[in-house]
C-alpha positions as CSV (number, residue, x, y, z in Angstrom):
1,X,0.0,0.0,0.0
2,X,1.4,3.8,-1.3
3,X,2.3,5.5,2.2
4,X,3.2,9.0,2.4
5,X,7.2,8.3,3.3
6,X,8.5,12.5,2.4
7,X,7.9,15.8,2.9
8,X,10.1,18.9,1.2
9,X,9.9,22.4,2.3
10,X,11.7,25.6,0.8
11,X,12.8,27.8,3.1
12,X,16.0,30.8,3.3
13,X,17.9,28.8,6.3
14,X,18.0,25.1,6.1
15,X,20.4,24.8,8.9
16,X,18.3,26.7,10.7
17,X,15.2,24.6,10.5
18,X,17.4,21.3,10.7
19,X,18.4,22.4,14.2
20,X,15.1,23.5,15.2
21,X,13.3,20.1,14.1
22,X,16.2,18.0,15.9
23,X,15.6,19.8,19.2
24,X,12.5,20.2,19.1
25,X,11.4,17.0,17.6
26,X,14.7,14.4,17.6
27,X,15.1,14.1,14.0
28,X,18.2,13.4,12.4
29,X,20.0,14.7,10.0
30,X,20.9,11.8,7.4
31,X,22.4,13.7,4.1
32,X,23.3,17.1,3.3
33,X,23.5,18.0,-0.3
34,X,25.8,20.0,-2.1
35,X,23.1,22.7,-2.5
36,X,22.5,23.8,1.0
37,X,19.5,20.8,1.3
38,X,19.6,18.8,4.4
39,X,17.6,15.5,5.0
40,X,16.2,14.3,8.4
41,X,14.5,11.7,9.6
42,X,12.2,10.5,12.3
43,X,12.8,6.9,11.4
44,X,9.6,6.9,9.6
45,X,9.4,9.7,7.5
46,X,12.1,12.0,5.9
47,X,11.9,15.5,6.0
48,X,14.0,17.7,3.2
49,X,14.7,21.1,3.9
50,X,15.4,22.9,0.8
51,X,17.4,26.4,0.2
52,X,14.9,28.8,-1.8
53,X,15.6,29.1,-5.4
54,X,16.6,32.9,-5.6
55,X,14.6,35.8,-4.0
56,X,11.5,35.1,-5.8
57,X,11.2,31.3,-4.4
58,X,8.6,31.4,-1.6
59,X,9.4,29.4,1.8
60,X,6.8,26.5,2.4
61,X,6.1,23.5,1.5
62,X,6.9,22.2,-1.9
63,X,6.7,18.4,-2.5
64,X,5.6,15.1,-1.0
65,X,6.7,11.7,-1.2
66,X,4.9,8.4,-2.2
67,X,6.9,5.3,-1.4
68,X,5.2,2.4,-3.3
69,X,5.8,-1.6,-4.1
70,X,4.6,-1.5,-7.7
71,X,5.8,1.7,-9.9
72,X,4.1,0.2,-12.7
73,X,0.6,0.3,-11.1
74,X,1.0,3.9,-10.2
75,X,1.8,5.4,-13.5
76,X,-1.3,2.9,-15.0
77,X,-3.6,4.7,-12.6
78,X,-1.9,8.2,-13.1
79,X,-2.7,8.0,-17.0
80,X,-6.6,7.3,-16.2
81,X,-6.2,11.1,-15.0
82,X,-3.8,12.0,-17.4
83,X,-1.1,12.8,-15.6
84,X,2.0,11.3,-16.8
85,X,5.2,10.1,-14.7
86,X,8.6,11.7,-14.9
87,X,11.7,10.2,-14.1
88,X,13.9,11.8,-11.8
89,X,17.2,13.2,-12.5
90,X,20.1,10.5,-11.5
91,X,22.1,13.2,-9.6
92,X,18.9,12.6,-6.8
93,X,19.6,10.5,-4.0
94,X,15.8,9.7,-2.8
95,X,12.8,9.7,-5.6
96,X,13.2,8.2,-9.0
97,X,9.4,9.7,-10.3
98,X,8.0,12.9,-10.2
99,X,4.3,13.5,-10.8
100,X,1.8,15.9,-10.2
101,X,-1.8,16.0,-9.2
102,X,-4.6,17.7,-11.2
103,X,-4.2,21.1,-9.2
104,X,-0.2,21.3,-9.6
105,X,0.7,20.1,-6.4
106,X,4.3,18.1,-7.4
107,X,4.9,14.4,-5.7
108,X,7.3,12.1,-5.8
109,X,7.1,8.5,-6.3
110,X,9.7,6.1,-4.9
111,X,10.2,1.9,-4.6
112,X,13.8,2.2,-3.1
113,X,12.3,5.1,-0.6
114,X,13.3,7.5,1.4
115,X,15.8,6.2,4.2
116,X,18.9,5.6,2.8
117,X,20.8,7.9,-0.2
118,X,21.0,6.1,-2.9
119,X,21.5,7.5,-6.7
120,X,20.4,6.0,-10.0
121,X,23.9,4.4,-10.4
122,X,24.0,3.0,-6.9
123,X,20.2,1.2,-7.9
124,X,21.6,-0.3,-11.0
125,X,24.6,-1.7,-9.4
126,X,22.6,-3.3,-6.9
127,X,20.4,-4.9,-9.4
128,X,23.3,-6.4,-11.9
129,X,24.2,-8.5,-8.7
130,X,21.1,-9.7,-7.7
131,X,20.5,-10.9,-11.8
132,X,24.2,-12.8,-10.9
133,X,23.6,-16.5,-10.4
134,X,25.2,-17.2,-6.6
């Protein structure tokens, strides 16, 4: 079953909001991007905390995150509303879809999920050895 798994906000100071949400709330940090984002977690869900995209980028909250078993089911159901499924670029470490619903709001949609950073390469790597016969 889909479960909400991520949740991205924009905002000036993402160092600032990672150190209020492990105080306040325990989470922990768990990557740090080379773009000012930093990733936390509450064991459950991960939290992205994104620097604004120049002057004109408004703080709040920007994406969501769908972790799913079957990636193929999703986009089948997304094209009954005619919303089509984007990969992600393979420089990100979390989400390998992007999709939106019919009133613009952008979501990702992930198998791997989003605990552990792993990129595009790191995915295909790990499935070339489990095709390997033991």
């Amino acid at each position: 079953m889909p479960k909400i798994r991520h949740l991205a906000i924009r905002t000036k100071d993402p160092a600032r909001l990672a150190k209020f949400y492990g105080e306040v709330f325990d989470m922990k940090v768990i990557h740090t991007s080379k773009t000012g984002g930093t990733y936390l977690s509450d064991g459950y869900l991960t939290l992205a905390l994104l620097p604004n995209r120049g002057d004109s980028s408004p703080s709040g909250i920007n994406h969501f995150g769908f972790q799913v078993d079957d990636i193929g089911d999703v986009e089948a159901r997304l094209a009954t509303w005619n919303e089509p499924m984007t990969e992600r670029p393979s420089t990100r470490p979390f989400a390998e879809h992007r999709a939106m619903d019919p009133d613009g709001n952008l979501f990702d949609v992930s198998v791997h999920g989003y605990d552990d950073v792993e990129y595009a390469a790191d995915r295909q790597m790990k499935a070339k050895k489990e095709k390997q016969p033991a």
